[in-house]
N, C-alpha and C positions, 0 to 999 in steps of 0.2 A: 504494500500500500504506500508507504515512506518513498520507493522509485517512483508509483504514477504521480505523487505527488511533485515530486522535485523535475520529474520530466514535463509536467503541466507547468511547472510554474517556469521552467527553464524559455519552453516553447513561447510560453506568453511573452517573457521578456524581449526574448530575440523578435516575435514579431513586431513589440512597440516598438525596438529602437533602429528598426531598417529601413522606415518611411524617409519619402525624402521627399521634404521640404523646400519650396520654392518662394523666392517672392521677391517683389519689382521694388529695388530700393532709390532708383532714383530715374526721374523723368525732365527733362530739359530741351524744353524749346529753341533752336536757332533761328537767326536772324533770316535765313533764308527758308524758313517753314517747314524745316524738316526737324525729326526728334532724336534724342540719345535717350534709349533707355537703357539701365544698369537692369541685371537681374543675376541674385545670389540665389545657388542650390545648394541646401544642405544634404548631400551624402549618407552613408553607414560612417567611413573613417574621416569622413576630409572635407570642408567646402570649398567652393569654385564657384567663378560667375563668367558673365558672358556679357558684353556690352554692343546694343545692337543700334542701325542708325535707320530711320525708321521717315519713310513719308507717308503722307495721308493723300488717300483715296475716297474721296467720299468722306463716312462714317466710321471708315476700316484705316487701318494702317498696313504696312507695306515694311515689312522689318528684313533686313540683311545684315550677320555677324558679321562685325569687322573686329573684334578682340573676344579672346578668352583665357581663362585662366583654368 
């Protein structure tokens, strides 16, 4: 009983901490109407981001990576 236990509670853990996590930290308009946006993913071991440069179409936006980390 003492292993289902410790094997439930192992599995629980590992499955909370493998999500990953995204999110837009920074958004910045140029002078000639296109955008930089910043966005960090958190990982299992490591974060990294990706910064993309981005025009508008309409209501949509049009993003192409030009850096990552």
């Amino acid at each position: 009983m003492k292993r289902v236990l410790i094997l439930a509670t192992f599995a629980s853990l590992l499955a909370l901490s493998t999500g990953c996590g995204s999110q837009y930290s920074s958004i910045r308009k140029n002078e000639d109407g296109t955008y930089v946006i910043t966005r960090v993913k958190q990982g299992f071991i490591r974060m990294y981001g990706s910064t993309y440069l981005c025009t508008a179409q309409g209501e949509a936006l049009n993003c192409k990576e030009i850096d990552s980390l």
